[in-house]
C-alpha positions in Angstrom: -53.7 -14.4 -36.9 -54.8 -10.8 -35.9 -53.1 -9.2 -32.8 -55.0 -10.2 -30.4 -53.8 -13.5 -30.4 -51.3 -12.1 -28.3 -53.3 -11.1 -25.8 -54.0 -13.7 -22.7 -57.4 -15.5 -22.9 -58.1 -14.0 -26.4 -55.7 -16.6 -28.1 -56.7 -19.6 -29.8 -56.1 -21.9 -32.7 -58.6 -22.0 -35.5 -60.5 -24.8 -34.8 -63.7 -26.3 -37.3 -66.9 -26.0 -35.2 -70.8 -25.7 -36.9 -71.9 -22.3 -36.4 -75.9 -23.4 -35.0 -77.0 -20.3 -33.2 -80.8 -19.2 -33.1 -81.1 -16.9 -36.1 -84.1 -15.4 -34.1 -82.1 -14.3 -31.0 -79.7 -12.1 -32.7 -80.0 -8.5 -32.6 -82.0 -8.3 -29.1 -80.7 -6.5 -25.9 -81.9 -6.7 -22.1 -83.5 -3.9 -20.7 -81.7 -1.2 -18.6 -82.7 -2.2 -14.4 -82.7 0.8 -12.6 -81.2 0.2 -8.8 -84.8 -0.7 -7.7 -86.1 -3.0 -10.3 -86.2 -6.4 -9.4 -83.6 -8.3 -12.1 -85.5 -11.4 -13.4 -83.7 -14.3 -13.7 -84.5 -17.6 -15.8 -83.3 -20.8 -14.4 -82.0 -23.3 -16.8 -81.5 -27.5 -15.3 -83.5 -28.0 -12.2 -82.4 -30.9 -10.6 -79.8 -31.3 -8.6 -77.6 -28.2 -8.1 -80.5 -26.3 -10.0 -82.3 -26.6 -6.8 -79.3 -24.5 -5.1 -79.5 -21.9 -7.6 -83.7 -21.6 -7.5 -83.1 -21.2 -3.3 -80.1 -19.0 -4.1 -82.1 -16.7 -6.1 -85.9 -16.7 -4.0 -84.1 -15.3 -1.4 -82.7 -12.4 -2.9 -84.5 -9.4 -2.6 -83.8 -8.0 -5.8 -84.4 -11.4 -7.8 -87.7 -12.4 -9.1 -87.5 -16.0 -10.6 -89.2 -14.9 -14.1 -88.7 -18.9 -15.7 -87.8 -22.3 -15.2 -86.4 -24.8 -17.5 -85.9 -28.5 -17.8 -86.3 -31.4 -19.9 -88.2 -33.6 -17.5 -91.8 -33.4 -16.4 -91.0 -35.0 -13.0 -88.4 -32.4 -12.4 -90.1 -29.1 -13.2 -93.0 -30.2 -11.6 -91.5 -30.6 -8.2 -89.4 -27.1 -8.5 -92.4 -25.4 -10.1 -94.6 -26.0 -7.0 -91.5 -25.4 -4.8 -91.1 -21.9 -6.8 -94.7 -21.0 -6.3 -94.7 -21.4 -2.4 -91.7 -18.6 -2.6 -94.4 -16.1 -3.8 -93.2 -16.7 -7.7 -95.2 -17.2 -11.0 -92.8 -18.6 -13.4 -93.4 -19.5 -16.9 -92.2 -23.1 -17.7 -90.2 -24.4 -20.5 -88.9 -27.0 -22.0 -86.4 -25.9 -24.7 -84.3 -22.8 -23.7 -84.6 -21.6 -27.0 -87.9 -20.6 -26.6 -87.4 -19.0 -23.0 -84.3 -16.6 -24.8 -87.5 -15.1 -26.8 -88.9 -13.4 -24.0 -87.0 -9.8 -23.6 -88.9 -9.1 -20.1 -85.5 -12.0 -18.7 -82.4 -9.9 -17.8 -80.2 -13.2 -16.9 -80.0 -17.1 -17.1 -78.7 -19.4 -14.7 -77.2 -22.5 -16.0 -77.2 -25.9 -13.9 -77.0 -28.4 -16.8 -74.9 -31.4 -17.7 -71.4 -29.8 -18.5 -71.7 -30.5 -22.1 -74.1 -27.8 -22.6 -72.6 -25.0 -20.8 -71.1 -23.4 -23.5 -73.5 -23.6 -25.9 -76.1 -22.3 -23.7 -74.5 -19.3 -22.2 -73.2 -18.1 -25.7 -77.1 -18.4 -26.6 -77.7 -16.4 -23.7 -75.3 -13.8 -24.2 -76.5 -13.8 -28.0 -79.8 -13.0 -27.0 -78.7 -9.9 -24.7 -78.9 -11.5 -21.2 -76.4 -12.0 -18.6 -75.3 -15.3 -17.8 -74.6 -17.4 -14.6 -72.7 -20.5 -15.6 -72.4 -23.4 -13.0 -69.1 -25.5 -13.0 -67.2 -26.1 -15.1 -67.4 -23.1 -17.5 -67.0 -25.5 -20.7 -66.8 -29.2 -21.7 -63.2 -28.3 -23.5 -60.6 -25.6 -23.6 -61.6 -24.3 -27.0 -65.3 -23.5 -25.5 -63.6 -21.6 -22.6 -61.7 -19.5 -25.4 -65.3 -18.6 -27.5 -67.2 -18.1 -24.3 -64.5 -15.2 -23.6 -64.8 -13.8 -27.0 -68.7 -13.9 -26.4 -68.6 -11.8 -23.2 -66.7 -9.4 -24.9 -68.4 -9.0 -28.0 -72.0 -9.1 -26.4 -70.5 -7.0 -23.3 -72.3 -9.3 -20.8 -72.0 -9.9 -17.5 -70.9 -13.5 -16.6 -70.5 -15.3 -13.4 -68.9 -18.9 -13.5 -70.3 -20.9 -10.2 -66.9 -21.4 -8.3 -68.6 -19.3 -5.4 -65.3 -20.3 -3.0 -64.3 -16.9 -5.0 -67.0 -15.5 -2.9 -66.8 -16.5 1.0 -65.1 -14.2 3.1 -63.1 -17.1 4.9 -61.2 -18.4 2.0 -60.8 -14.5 0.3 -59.0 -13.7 3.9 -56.8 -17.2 3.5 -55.9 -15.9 0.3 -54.8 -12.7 1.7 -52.9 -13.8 4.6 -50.3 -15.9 1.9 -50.6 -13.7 -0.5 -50.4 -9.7 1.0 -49.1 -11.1 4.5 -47.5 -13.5 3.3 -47.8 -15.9 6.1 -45.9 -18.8 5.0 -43.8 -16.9 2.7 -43.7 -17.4 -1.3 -46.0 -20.3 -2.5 -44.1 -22.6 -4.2 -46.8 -25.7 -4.1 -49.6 -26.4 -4.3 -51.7 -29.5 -3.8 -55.8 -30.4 -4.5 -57.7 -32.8 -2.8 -61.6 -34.2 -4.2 -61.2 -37.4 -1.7 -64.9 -38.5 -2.3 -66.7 -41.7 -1.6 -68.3 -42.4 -5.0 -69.6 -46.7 -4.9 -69.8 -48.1 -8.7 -72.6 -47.1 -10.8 -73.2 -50.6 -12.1 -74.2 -51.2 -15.8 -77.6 -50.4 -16.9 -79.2 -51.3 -20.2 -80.6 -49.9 -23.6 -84.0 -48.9 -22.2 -87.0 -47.2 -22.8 -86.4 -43.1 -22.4 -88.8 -42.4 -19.5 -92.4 -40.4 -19.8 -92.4 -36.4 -19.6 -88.1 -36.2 -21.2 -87.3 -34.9 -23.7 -83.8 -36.7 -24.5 -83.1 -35.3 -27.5 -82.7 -32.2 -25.8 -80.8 -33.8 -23.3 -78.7 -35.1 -25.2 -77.8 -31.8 -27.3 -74.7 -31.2 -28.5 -73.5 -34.6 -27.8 -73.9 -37.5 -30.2 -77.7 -38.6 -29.7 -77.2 -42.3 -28.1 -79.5 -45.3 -26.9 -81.0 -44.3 -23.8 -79.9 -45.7 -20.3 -80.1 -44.9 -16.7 -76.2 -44.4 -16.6 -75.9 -41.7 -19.5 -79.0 -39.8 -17.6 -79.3 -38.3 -14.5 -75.9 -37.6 -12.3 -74.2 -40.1 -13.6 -73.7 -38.5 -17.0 -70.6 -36.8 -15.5 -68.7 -40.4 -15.8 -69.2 -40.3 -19.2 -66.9 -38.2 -21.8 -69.5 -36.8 -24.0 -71.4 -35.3 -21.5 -68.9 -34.9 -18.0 -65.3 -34.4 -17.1 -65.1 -36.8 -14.3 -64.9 -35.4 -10.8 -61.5 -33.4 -11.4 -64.3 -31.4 -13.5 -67.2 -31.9 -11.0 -66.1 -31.5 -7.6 -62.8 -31.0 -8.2 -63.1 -28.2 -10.2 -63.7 -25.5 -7.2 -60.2 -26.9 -5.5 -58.7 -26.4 -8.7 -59.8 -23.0 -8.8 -58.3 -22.8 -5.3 -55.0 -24.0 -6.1 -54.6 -21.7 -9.1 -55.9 -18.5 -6.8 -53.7 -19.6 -3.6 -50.6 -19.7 -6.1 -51.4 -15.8 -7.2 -50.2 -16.8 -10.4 -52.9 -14.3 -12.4 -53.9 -15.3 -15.7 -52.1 -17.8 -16.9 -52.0 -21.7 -18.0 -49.4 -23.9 -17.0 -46.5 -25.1 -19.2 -46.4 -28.5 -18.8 -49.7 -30.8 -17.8 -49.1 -35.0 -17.0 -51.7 -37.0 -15.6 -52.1 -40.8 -14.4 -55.2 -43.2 -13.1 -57.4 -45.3 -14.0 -61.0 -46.6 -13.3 -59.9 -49.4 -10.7 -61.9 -51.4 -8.4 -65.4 -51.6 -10.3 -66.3 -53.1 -13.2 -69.2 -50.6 -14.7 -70.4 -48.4 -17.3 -67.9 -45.5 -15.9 -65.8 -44.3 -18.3 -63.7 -41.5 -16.1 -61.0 -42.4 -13.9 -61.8 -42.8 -10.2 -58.1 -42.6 -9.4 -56.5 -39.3 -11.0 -53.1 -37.9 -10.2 -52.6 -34.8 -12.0 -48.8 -32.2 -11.7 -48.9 -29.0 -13.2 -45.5 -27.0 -14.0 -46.0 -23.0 -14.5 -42.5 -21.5 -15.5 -42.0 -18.3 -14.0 -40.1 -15.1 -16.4 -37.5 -14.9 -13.0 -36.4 -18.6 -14.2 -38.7 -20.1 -11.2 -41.1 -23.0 -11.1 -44.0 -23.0 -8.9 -46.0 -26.2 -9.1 -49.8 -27.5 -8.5 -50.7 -30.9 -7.9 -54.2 -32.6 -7.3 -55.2 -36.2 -6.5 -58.9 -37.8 -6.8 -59.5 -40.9 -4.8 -63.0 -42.5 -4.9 -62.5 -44.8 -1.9 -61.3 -45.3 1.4 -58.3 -43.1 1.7 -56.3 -41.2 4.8 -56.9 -37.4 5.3 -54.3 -34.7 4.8 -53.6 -31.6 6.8 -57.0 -32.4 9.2 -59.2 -31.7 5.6 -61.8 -34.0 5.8 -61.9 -34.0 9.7 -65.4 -32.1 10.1 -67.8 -34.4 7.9 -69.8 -36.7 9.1 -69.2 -40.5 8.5 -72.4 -41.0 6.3 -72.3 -42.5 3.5 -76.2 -42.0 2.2 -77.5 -39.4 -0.1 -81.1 -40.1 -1.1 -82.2 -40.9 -4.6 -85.3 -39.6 -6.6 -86.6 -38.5 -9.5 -85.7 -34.9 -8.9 -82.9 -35.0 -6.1 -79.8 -36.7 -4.5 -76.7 -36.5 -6.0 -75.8 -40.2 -6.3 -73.8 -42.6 -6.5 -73.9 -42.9 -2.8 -70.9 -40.5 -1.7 -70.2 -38.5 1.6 -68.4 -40.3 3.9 -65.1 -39.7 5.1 -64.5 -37.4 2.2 -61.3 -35.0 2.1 -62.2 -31.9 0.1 -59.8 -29.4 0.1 -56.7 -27.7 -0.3 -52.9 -27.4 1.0 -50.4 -24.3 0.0 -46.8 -24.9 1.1 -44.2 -21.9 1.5 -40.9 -21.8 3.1 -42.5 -20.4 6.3 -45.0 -23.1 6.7 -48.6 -24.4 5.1 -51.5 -23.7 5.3 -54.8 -26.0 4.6 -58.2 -25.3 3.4 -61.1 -27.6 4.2 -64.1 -27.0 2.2 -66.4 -27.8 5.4 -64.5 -25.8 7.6 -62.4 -23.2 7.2 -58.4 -22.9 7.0 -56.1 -23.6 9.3 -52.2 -22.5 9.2 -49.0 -24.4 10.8 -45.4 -22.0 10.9 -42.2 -23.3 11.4 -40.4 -26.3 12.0 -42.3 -26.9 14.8 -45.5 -26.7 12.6 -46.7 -24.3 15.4 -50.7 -23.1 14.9 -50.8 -20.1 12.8 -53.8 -17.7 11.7 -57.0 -19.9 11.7 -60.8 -19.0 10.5 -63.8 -21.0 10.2 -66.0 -21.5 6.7 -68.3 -18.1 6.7 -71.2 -18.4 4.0 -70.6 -16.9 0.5 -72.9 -14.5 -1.4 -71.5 -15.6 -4.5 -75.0 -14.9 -6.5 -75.9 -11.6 -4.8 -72.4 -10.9 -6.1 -73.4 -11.7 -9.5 -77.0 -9.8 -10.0 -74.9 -6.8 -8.1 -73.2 -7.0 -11.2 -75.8 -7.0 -13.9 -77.2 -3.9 -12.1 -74.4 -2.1 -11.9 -72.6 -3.7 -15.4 -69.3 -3.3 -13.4 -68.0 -6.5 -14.5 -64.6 -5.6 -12.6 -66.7 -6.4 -9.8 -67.4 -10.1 -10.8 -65.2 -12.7 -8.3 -65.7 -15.4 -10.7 -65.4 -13.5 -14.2 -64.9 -15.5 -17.3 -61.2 -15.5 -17.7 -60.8 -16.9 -14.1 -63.7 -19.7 -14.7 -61.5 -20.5 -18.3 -58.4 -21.0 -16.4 -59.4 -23.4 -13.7 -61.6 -25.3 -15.9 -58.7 -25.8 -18.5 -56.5 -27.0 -15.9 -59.5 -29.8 -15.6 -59.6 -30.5 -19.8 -55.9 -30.5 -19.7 -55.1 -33.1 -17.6 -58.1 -35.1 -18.5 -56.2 -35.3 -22.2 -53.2 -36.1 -20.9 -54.4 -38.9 -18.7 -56.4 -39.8 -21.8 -53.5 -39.7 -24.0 -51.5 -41.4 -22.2 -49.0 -38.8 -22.3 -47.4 -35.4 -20.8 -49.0 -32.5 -22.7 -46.1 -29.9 -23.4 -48.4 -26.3 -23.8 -48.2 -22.7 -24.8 -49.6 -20.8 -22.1 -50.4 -17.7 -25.2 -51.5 -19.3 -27.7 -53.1 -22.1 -26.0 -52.3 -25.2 -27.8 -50.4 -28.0 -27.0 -47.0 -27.9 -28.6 -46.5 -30.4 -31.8 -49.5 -32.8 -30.5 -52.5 -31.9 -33.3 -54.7 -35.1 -31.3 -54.6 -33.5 -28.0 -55.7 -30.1 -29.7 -58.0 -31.8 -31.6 -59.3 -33.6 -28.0 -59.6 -30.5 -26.5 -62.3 -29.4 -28.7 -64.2 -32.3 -28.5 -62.7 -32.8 -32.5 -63.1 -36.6 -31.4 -66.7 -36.2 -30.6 -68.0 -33.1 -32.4 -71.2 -31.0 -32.0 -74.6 -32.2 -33.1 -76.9 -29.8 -35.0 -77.8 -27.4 -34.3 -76.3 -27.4 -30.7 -73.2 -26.2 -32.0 -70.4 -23.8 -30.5 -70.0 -21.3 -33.2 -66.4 -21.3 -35.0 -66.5 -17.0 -35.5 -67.6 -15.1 -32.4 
C-alpha cells in the first residue's frame, strides 16, 4: 500500500472493479474561460430534480445550457422546449458518451438515478470537464473513494448537490455553535427525513415504453425485466439502483449532522442500524422505518454521537421541524414530473444539535431556531434565506479555486458514506465496527464486499475503474 493510504479520503482497500472507460475521452481538456465567457454547461437526467438544475443554470448569467441528456423521448422533449423558451439552443442526446465528445462543454450536471453517479462524473472528469454531481455522490463507499482519486488526478472542479452547504441561514447556524458556540460543545446530534411516502404497489414484467432507451437506464446495474417500479422515482426503493431515503432525502440532513458536529474529515468508528419495510406489502425493497447511531471516537478520549431516524408515515414532530409545511399530501404524476409516491404532508425534515448550553433545531423549510438553558429560553433564530449553491459551483470552474467549493468532493464522500454505512449494517443485520483511515470495516470481508456493490457488480462497460 503506497503512503497515501495514510492520508484521509485517499485510503482504500483494493477492491476488483472492470475498468470500462471511453477509450475516446482520454487525453482531452476543457478550454481556459476567461472571467467573461459564458461557461457551458451540459445537463445530464432531466426529469425530476434535472428540471431544478436546467432553472438553476438558465438563470445564471454566465451559464449557457450547451446540451441536454436523457434516455426518454417524453422527457427531453418537454425540457427541450422548456430550454428553448430561456433563449437556449441545446444539442440533445441520448447517451452521455457521445455528448463528452464535444470539447466546446466546460461542465456536466448530473441528475440521474444514484447508481450512475460515479460512473458518470469519472467520465466527465476523464474527458476534461468539471462535474456537478447531485445527491448522493456514489451508490457505495468504494465509488466515493475513486471519485476523490479522479478529482485529483484530472484536477477538476466538483460540486456534490448538498446545496444546504450553500444558504446563508444554515452557514450562520453553523457558526453560532461552532465559533460562538451557543449551546456549548456539540455532543449530539440527531437527523430527521420524516416523510410521507404511501406504498408503491407491485407492478408487472411489462413492455419498456416507446422513446427509452432502458438499456442505458439501466447501466451499470444488472439489466432486469422492465417495470414501472424499477423506472421512474421509484428506482430509489430498489438496491441496485437507490439507497433508500437515508440516501435520497436524507442525505442533505446527514450532511447537516456531520457539519453541525465540526468533526472535519472523518468517518465514524462504529455504525449500527435497525428497520424494516413495515406496513405495505410492495415491490419496495428499502426500509421505510430506519434508525441509524453513529459513534466517532475523539483523540481527547471523547465520544460525540449522530443519530438519524426515517419514518414514512404518520409520526409527531420534534423541536417545531416540520411545523411550516403545508398539510398536503399531493404531488402530481407525469411522464416528466412529480416526484411520487405521493409524499408531503406533515413531513419533519430537519435537524437537532444538542450541547450543554442548550439545542438548537434546523428545519429545512424554515430556518433554525435555538432554546438556552434549563428554561429552554429562545436563543438566536433566522429564517431559511435562498442558497446559490450552483453560482457557487461555475464561480469555481472559472476561477479553478477549488478551495472555494462548499460542497467539494471529500465532504460529499463523507455524508454519503455515512448513508452506505448504515444501509449495510441495517442490511447485515449487524453493527459495522470501521476504520475511519483505511476505510474498511474491521474483520467483516461481506460488508466490504457490500459496500462496493461486490454483491451486485458493474455491467459492461458501465464500469467504475479499479486504477484511477
Amino acid at each position: 500500500m503506497d503512503d497515501t493510504r495514510r492520508e484521509f479520503l485517499k485510503a482504500g482497500a483494493k477492491l476488483a472493479a472492470v475498468a470500462a472507460v471511453p477509450q475516446a475521452l482520454h487525453g482531452l481538456s476543457g478550454r481556459v474561460i476567461g472571467a467573461n465567457d459564458r461557461v457551458r454547461v451540459g445537463i445530464v437526467g432531466l426529469r425530476g430534480r434535472g428540471e431544478n438544475h436546467i432553472t438553476a443554470f438558465g438563470h445564471l448569467p454566465n451559464v449557457e445550457i450547451a446540451a441536454l441528456c436523457d434516455i426518454d423521448d417524453s422527457v427531453m422533449s418537454e425540457r427541450l422546449a422548456q430550454v428553448q423558451k430561456m433563449g437556449f439552443k441545446p444539442k440533445t442526446y441520448v447517451d452521455i458518451r457521445k455528448l463528452l465528445e464535444d470539447q466546446s462543454i466546460d461542465a456536466v450536471s448530473i441528475a440521474t438515478p444514484h447508481h450512475w453517479h460515479a460512473v458518470m462524473a469519472i467520465w466527465t472528469m476523464q474527458a476534461g470537464k468539471d462535474v456537478y454531481v447531485e445527491k448522493p455522490l456514489s451508490h457505495n463507499l468504494w465509488e466515493g473513494q475513486q471519485l476523490i482519486r479522479a478529482v485529483a488526478k484530472y484536477n477538476r472542479i466538483l460540486q456534490h448537490g448538498t446545496q444546504s452547504r450553500s444558504n446563508p441561514s444554515m452557514i450562520e447556524a453553523m457558526d453560532k455553535m461552532q465559533k460562538e458556540g451557543v449551546i456549548g460543545d456539540v455532543y449530539l446530534s440527531r437527523g430527521l427525513c420524516f416523510k410521507w411516502r404511501d406504498t408503491i404497489g407491485r407492478t408487472p414484467v411489462s413492455p419498456v415504453p416507446a422513446g427509452v432507451n432502458y438499456d442505458l437506464w439501466t447501466g451499470p446495474a444488472p439489466l432486469k425485466p422492465f417495470t414501472k417500479n424499477h423506472f421512474h422515482y421509484n428506482w430509489h426503493w430498489f438496491w441496485d439502483y437507490g439507497n433508500g431515503d437515508l440516501g435520497n432525502q436524507g442525505i442533505h440532513q446527514l450532511d447537516m449532522a456531520r457539519w453541525g458536529l465540526g468533526l472535519g474529515c472523518t468517518f465514524p468508528n462504529r455504525i449500527s442500524a435497525v428497520g424494516g419495510h413495515v406496513m405495505f406489502d410492495d415491490d419496495q425493497q428499502t426500509p421505510n422505518v430506519l434508525n441509524s447511531a453513529f459513534e466517532f471516537d475523539q483523540p481527547n478520549g471523547k465520544r460525540v454521537l449522530l443519530e438519524f431516524a426515517v419514518r414514512h408515515w404518520m409520526t409527531n414532530h420534534e423541536a417545531e421541524i416540520g411545523l411550516a409545511h403545508k398539510a398536503s399530501a399531493d404531488s402530481n404524476e407525469k411522464a416528466s414530473g412529480g416526484l411520487g409516491p405521493k409524499e408531503g404532508s406533515y413531513n419533519s425534515v430537519g435537524n437537532i444539535f444538542y450541547g450543554p448550553k442548550g439545542y438548537l433545531a434546523i428545519d429545512n423549510a424554515a430556518g433554525y431556531q435555538t432554546w438556552l438553558g434549563r428554561d429552554q429560553q429562545p436563543g438566536p433564530s433566522a429564517p431559511m434565506a435562498k442558497e446559490d449553491h450552483f453560482a457557487n459551483f461555475i464561480a469555481c470552474v472559472i476561477s479553478r479555486k477549488k478551495e472555494d467549493l462548499r460542497a467539494p468532493v471529500e465532504e460529499g464522500h463523507l455524508s454519503a458514506g455515512l448513508a452506505h454505512l448504515a444501509n449495510a449494517s441495517y442490511r447485515l443485520g449487524r453493527t459495522l465496527n470501521f476504520d475511519p483511515v483505511a476505510q474498511t470495516v474491521k474483520g467483516d470481508e461481506e460488508a466490504n464486499l457490500l459496500l462496493r456493490d461486490g454483491d451486485r457488480s458493474y455491467r459492461a462497460p458501465f464500469s467504475v475503474p479499479q486504477n484511477i
